[in-house]
Each structure stands twice: as structure tokens, then as C-alpha cells.
N, C-alpha and C positions, 0 to 999 in steps of 0.2 A: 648799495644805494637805496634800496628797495626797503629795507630794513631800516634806514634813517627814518627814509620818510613816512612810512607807518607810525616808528614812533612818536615822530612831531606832530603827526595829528593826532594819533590817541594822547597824546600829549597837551596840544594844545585844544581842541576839540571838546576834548571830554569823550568816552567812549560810546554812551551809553546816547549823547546827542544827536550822532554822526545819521544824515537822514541818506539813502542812498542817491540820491541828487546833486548833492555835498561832493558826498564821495567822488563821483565821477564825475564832478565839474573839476575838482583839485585831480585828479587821473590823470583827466583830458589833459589840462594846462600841461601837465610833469611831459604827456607823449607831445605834445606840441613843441616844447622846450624841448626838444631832446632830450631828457633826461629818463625815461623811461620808453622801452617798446613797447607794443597794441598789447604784448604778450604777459608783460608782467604789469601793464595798467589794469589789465581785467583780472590779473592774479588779486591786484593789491585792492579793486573793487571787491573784488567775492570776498578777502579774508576780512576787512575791513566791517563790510557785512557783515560776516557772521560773528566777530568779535562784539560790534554793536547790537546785534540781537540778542549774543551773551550777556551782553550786559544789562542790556532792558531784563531779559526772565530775572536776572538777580538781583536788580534793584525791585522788583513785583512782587519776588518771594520775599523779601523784607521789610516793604512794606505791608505787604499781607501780613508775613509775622507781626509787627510793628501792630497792627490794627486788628490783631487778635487779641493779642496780651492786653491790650490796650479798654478793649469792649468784656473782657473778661475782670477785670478789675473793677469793671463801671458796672459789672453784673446788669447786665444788658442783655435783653432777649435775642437769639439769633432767631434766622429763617427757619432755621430746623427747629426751632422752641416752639415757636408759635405756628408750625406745621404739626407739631406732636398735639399740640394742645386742641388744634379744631381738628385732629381728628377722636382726641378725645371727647371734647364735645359733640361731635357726630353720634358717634358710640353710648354717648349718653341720651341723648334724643332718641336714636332708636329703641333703647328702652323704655 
């Protein structure tokens, strides 16, 4: 039963949505229903959880990739460009 209904929320949800409030308001409802014990509603919170936090760093890393490739093409100065640069200029003022 346990395994249905993870998937119907990562299913219907979206995984990467799922805010821990969410999670254990639909929990709650499943123990209240009978349909789940205290035992595996805090099971199906924590995996839930942490499937949703997998999913955020992966969608982060992608967009970060996404927004690299992206500022590299547009040959675009990063922070570290224009960190290298004043301290080059630093270096040169001391002279």
C-alpha cells in the first residue's frame, strides 16, 4: 500500500515540488483513514523527503549546467574574471 501511494504522489506531485508540509498533511489524511500506521506515515514522510531534496540538487545541477554553457557562449565575464582582473589591476598600481 505504501508503495502505491508514494508513487501517486511522486506521480501526481511532481517530485521535486513536494514541500515537507504537503507531505505530511497527505501522511496525516492516509493514518487518519486507516490506511497507513504512525509507522510507515513517518516512513513515507522521510523517503518522500528525501526523494524531493534529490530532486531539487538535480534540477540545481542542471540548471547551473544550463547557465554555464549558456554565459559561456555569450562570452560573458564571470566572478572569477573580474576577480582575476582587479587583482591584476591591484598589481599594477603597486608598481
Amino acid at each position: 500500500m505504501i508503495e502505491l501511494i508514494k508513487k501517486a504522489m511522486l506521480t501526481g506531485l511532481g517530485v521535486a515540488s513536494l514541500t515537507k508540509e504537503k507531505i505530511e498533511e497527505v501522511a496525516k489524511d492516509f493514518i487518519e483513514k486507516g490506511k497507513l500506521t504512525e509507522q510507515e506515515g513517518k516512513k513515507l514522510v522521510d523517503e518522500l523527503m528525501a526523494r524531493s531534496e534529490e530532486s531539487k540538487e538535480d534540477i540545481k545541477k542542471q540548471v547551473d549546467e544550463v547557465v554555464g554553457k549558456a554565459i559561456s557562449k555569450l562570452d560573458i565575464a564571470t566572478k572569477d574574471d573580474i576577480a582575476a582582473l582587479r587583482a591584476e589591476i591591484l598589481a599594477m598600481k603597486k608598481e
